[in-house]
ROMI-700248 format. One record per atom (N, C-alpha, C, CB): y, x, z. Coordinates in steps of 0.2 Angstrom, whole numbers, padded with zeros to 4 digits, always signed. Atoms other than C-alpha are relative to their C-alpha. Glycine has a CB too. Layout:
N
YXZ...
***
This chain:
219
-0006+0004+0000+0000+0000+0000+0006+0004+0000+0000-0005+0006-0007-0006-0001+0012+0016+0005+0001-0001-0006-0002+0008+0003-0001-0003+0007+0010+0022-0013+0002-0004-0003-0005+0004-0003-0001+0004+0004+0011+0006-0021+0007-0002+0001-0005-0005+0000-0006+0000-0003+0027+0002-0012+0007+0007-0004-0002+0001+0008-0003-0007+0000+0033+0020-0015+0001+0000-0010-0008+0008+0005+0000-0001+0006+0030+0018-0034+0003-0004-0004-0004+0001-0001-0003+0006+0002+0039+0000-0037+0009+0004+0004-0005-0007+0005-0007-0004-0001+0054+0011-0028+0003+0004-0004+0000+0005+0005-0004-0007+0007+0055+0026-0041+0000-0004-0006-0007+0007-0002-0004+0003+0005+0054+0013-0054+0006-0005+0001-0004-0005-0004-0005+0003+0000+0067+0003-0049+0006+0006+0001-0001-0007+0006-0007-0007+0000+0078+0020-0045-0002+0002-0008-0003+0009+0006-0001-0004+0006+0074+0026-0062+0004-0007-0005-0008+0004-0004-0004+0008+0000+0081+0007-0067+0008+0003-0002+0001-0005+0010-0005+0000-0003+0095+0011-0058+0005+0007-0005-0001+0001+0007-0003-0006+0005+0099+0031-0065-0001+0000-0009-0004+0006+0002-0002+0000+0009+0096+0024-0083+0007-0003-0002-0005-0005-0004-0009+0003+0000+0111+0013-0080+0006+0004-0001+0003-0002+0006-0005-0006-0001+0120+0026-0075+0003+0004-0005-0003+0004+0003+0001-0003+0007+0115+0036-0090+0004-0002-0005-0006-0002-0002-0002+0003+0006+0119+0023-0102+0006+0001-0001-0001-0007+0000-0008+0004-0001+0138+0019-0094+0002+0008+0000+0002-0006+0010-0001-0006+0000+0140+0038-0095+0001+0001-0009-0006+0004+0004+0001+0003+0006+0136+0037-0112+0007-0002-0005-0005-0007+0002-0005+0006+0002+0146+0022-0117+0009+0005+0000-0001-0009+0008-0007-0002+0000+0162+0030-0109+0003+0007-0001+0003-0002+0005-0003-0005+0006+0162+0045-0118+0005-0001-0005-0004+0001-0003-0007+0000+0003+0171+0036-0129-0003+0002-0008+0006+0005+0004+0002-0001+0006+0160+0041-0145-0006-0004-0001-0001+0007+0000+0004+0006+0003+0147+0028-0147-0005+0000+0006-0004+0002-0008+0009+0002-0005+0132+0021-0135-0004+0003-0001-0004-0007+0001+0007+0000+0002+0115+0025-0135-0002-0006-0005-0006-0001+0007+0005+0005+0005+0103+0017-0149-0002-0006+0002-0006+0002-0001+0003+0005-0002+0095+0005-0138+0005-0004+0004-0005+0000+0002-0003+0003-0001+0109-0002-0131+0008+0000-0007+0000+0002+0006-0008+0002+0004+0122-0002-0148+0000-0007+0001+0000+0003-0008-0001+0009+0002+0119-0020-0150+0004-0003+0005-0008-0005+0000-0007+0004-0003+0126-0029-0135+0007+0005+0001-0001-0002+0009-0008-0002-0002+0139-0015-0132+0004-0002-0006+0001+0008+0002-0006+0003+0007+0148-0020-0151-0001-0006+0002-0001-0001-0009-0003+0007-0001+0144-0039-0146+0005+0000+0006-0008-0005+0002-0004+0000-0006+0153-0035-0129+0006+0000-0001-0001+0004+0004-0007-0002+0004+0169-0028-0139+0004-0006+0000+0000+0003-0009-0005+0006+0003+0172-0044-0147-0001-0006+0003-0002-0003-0007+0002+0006-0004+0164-0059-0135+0003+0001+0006-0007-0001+0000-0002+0001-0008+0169-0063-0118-0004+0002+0007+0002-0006+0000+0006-0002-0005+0151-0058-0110+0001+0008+0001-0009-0003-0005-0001-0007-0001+0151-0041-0103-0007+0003-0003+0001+0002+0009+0004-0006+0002+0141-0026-0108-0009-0002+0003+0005+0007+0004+0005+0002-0003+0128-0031-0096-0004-0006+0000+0002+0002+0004+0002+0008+0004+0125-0050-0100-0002+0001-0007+0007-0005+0001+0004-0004+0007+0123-0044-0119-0007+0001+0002+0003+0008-0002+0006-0004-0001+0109-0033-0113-0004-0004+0003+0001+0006+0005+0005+0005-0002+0101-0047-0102-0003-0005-0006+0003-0005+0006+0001+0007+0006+0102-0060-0117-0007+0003-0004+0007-0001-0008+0004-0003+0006+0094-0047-0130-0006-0001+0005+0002+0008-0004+0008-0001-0002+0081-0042-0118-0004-0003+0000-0002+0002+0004+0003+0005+0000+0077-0058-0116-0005-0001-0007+0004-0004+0002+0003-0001+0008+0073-0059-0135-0003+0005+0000+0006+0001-0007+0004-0005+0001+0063-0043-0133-0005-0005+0003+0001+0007+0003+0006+0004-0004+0051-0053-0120-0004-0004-0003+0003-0004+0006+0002+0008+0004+0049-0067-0131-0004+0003-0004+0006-0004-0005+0002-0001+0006+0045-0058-0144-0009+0005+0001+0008+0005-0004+0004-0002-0003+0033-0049-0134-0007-0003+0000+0003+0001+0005+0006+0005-0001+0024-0064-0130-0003-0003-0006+0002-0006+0004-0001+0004+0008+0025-0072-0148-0005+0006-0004+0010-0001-0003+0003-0007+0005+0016-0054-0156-0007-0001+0005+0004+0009+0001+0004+0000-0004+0004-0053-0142-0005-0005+0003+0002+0002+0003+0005+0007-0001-0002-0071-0137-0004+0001+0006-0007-0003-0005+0005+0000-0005-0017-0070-0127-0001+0006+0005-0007-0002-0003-0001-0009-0002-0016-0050-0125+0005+0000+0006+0004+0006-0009-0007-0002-0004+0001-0054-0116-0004-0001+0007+0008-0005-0001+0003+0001-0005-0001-0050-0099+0004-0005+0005-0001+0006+0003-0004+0003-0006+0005-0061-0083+0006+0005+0002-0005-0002+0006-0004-0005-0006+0011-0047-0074+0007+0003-0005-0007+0009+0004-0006-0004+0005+0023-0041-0089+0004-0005-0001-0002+0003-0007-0005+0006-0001+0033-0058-0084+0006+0003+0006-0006-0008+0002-0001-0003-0006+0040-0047-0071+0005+0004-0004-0007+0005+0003-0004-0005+0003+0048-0038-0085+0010-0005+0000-0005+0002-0010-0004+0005-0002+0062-0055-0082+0004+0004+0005-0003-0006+0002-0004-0005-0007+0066-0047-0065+0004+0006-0001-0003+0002+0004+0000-0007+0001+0067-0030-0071+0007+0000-0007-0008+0004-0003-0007+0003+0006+0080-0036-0087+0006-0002+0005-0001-0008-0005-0007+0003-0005+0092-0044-0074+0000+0009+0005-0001-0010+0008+0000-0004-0002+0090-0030-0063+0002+0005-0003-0005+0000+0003-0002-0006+0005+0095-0016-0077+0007-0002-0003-0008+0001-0008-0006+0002+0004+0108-0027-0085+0006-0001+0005-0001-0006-0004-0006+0000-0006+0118-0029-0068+0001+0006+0003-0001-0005+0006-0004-0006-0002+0117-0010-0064+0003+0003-0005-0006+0006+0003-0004-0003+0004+0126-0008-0083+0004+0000+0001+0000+0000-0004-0007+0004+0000+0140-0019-0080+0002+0007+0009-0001-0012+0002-0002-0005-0006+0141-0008-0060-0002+0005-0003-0003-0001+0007-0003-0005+0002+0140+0007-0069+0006+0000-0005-0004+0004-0001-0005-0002+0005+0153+0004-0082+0007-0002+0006+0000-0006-0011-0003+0000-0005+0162-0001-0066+0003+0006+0005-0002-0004+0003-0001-0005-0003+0159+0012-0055+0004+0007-0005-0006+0002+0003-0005-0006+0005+0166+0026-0072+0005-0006-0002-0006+0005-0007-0006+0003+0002+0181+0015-0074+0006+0006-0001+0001-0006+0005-0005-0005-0002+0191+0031-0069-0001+0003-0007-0001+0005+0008+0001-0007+0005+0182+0042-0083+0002-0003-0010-0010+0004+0001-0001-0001+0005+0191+0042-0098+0004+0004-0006+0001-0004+0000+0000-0009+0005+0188+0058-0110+0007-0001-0005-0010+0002-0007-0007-0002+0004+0206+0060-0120-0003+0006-0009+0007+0006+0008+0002-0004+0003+0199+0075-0129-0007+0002-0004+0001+0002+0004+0005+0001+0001+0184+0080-0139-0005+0003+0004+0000+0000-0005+0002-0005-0006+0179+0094-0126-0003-0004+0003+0006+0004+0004-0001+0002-0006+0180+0082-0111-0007-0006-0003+0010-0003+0002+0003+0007+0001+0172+0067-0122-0010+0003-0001+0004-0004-0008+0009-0003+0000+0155+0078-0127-0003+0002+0009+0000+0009-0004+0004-0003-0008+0153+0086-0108+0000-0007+0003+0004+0006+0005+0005+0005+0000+0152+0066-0105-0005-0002-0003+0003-0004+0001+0005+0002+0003+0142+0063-0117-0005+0003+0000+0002+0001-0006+0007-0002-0001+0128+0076-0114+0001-0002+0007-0001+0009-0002+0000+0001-0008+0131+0071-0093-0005-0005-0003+0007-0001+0007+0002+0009+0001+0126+0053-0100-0007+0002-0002+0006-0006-0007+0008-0001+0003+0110+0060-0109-0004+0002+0003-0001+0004-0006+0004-0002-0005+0104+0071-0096-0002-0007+0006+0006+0006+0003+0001+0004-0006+0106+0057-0082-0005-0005-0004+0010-0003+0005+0004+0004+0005+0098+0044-0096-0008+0003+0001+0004+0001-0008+0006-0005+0002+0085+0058-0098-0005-0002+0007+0003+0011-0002+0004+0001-0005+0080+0058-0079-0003-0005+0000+0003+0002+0004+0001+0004-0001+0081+0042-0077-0006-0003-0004+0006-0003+0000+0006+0004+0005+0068+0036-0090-0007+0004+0003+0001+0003-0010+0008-0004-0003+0055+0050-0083+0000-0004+0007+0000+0011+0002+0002+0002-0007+0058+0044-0065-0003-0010-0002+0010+0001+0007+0004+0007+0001+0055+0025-0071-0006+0000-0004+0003-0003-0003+0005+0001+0003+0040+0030-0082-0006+0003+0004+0000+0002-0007+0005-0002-0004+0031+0041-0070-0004-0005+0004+0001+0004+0004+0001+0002-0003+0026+0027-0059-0005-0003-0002+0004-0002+0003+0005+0003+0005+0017+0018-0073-0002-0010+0003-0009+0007+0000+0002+0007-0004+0020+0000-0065+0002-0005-0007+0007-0003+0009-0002+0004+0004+0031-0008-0078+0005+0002-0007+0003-0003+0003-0006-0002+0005+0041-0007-0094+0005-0001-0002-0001+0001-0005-0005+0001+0002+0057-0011-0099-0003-0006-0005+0004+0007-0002+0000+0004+0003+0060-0026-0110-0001+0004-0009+0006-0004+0002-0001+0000+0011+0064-0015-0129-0008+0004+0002+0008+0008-0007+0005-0005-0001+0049-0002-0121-0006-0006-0001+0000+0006+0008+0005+0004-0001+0039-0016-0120-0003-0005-0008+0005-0005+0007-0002+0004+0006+0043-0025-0139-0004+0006-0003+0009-0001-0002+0004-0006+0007+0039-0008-0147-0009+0003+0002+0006+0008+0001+0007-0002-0002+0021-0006-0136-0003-0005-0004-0001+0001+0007+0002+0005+0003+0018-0024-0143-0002+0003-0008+0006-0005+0001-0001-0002+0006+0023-0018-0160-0005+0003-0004+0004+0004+0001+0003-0007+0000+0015-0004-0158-0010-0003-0002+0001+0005+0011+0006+0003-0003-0002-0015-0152-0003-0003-0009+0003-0007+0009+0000+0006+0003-0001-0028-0167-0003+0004-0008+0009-0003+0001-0001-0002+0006+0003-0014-0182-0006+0004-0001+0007+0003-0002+0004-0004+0002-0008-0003-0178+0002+0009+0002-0001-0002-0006-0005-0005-0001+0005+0011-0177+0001+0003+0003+0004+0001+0000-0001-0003-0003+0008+0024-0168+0006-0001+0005+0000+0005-0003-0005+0002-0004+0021+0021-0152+0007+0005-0001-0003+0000+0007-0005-0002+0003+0032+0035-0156+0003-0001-0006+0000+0003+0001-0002+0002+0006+0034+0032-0174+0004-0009-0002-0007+0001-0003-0004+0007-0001+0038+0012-0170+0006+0002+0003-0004-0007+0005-0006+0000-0005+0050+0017-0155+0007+0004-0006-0004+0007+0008-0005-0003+0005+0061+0028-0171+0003-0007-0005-0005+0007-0004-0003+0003+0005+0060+0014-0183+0002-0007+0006-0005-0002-0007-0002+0005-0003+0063+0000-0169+0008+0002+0003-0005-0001+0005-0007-0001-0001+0080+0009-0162+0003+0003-0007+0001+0006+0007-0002-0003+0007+0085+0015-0181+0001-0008+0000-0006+0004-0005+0000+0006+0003+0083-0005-0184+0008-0001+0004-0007-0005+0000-0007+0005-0003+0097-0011-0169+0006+0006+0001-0001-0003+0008-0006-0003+0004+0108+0004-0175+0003-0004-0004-0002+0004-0003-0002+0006+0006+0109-0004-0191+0003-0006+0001-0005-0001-0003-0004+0007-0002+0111-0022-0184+0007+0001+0002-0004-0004+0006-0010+0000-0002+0126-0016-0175+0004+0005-0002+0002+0001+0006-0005-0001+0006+0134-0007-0189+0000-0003-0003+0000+0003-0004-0001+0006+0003+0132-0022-0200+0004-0003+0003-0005-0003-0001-0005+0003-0004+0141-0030-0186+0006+0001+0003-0003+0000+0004-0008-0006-0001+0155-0018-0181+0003-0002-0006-0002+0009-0001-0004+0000+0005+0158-0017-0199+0004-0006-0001-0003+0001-0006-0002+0011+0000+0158-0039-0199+0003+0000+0003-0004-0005+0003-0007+0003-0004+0170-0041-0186+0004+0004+0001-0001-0003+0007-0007-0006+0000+0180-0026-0186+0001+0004-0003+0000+0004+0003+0000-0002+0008+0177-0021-0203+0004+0008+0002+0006-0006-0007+0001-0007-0003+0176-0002-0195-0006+0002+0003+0005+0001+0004+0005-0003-0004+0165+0007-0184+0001+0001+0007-0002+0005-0001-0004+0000-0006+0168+0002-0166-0006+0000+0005+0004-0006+0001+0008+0000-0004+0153+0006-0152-0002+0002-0002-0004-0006+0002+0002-0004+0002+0148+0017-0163+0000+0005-0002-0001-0002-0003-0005-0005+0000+0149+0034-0167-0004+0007-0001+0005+0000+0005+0006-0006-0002+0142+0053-0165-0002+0000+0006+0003+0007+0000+0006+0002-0007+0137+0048-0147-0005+0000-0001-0001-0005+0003+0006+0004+0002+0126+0037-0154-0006+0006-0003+0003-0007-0006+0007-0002+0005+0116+0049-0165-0001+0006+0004+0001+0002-0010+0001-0005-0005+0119+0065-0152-0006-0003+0003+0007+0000+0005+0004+0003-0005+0111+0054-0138-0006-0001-0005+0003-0006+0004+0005+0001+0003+0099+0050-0151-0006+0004+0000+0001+0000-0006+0002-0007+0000+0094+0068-0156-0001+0003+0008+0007+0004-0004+0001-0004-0006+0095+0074-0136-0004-0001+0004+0006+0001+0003+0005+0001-0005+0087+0061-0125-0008+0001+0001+0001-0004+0000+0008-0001+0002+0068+0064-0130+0000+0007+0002-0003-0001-0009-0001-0009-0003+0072+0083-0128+0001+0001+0006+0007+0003-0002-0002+0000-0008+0079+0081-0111-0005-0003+0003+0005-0004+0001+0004+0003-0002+0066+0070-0106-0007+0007+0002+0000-0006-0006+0004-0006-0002+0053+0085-0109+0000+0004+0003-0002+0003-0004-0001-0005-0005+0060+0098-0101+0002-0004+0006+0006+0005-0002+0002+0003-0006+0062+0086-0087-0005+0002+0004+0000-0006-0002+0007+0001-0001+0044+0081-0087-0004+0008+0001-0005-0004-0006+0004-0007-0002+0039+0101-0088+0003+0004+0007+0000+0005-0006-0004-0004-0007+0050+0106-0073+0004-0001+0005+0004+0005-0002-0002+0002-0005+0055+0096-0062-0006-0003+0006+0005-0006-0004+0005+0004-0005+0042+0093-0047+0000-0007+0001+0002+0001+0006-0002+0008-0001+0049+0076-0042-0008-0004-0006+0010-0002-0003+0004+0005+0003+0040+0068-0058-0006+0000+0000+0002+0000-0006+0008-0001+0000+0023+0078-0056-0002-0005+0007-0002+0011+0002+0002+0001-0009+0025+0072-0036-0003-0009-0003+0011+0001+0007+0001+0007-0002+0028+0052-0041-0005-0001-0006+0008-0005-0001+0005+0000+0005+0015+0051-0058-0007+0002+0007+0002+0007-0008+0009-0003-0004+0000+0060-0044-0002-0009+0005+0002+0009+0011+0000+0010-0003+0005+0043-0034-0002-0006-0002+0006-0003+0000+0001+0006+0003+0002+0032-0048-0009+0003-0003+0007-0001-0007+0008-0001+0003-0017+0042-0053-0004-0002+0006-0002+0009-0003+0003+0000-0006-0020+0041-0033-0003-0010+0002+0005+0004+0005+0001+0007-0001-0019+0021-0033-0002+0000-0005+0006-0004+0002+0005+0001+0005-0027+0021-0048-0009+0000+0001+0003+0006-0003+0005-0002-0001-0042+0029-0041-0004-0003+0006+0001+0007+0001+0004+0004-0005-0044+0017-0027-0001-0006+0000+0003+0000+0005
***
C-alpha cells in the first residue's frame, strides 16, 4: 500500500512539473510545445483560458480513446478524467504563477525556453516512472498505436505533427499570421525527447520511483 500510495504521488508531481514545464514554455514568448499548440491559439482568441482549452481537447482525446478501443478500453483509464482536470488547472496556475516572466530579448526568451524543456523533460519522466496512468494525448496515441498496428513512437511524431498543423491552420484563420506559434514550438519539439533521456540515464530519483512500480508489480 506504502508504494502504491508513494507512486500515485510521483505521478501526480510529475502532473504538476509538466505544468510547469509547459507555462515555461508558453511564456517564452516563441511558441508552446506541440501538444499543447492547439488550446493555447484557441485561448488567444476565445474567452476560455489556456487551461480550460486543454481540459476540453483532452476530453476529445478520452473519447476518442474509447471509440478506437471499445471493449480493449479499460475501466481504470476513466481515471484519465481526473488526471485532465487535474493537469489543466496546474496550466492555468502556472501561467499564473510566471505572470512576472516576460523575455523582452531573444537571449532572455531562449534561456526560458530551454528552462521550460528541461522542467517539461523532468516532469514527463517523474510521471511515467510510476507506470499508474497516462495522460489523455499519451493515452490517444497508445490507442492509436494499439488499433494501427504502429509503432508508439512513430504515431506519437505523426500525432503532435498533426495538432501543429491544426493550429497553424487556425492561427493563420483567425489571425491570418502565426500567433502561439513559433521556434519554441519546433525547439521544444527537437529538445524534449533528448532531455527526457539524459534524465532517465542519470538522475537516481527516476531509477528510485520506476523500482517502486516493478516491486508492486511483483506482489
Amino acid at each position: 500500500m506504502k508504494a502504491y500510495v508513494y507512486r500515485y504521488f510521483w505521478f501526480t508531481a510529475g502532473l504538476f512539473i509538466n505544468s510547469m514545464g509547459i507555462a515555461l514554455i508558453t511564456k517564452a514568448a516563441l511558441g508552446t510545445s506541440p501538444i499543447s499548440s492547439l488550446p493555447y491559439v484557441l485561448s488567444l482568441r476565445f474567452p476560455l483560458s489556456f487551461g480550460q482549452f486543454t481540459f476540453i481537447i483532452n476530453m476529445f482525446f478520452i473519447l476518442g480513446q474509447i471509440l478506437l478501443l471499445r471493449s480493449r478500453f479499460q475501466p481504470l483509464q476513466l481515471l484519465q478524467i481526473g488526471v485532465n482536470l487535474v493537469f489543466s488547472l496546474c496550466i492555468d496556475l502556472g501561467m499564473s504563477l510566471f505572470f512576472w516572466l516576460s523575455p523582452q530579448c531573444l537571449f532572455t526568451q531562449l534561456a526560458a525556453l530551454l528552462a521550460g524543456c528541461l522542467v517539461l523533460a523532468f516532469g514527463l519522466c517523474i510521471e511515467v516512472a510510476p507506470s499508474v496512468l497516462m495522460v489523455p494525448g499519451e493515452g490517444l496515441v497508445s490507442a492509436i498505436s494499439q488499433v494501427s498496428k504502429k509503432r508508439f513512437g512513430s504515431v506519437k511524431v505523426l500525432f503532435d505533427s498533426s495538432l501543429v498543423l491544426m493550429a497553424l491552420i487556425l492561427s493563420l484563420t483567425i489571425f491570418h499570421r502565426l500567433s502561439g506559434l513559433g521556434l519554441g514550438t519546433l525547439i521544444s519539439a527537437l529538445l524534449v525527447g533528448r532531455f527526457v533521456n539524459m534524465i532517465h540515464q542519470r538522475l537516481p530519483l527516476v531509477k528510485y520511483i520506476a523500482r517502486l512500480s516493478r516491486e508492486q508489480a511483483r506482489l
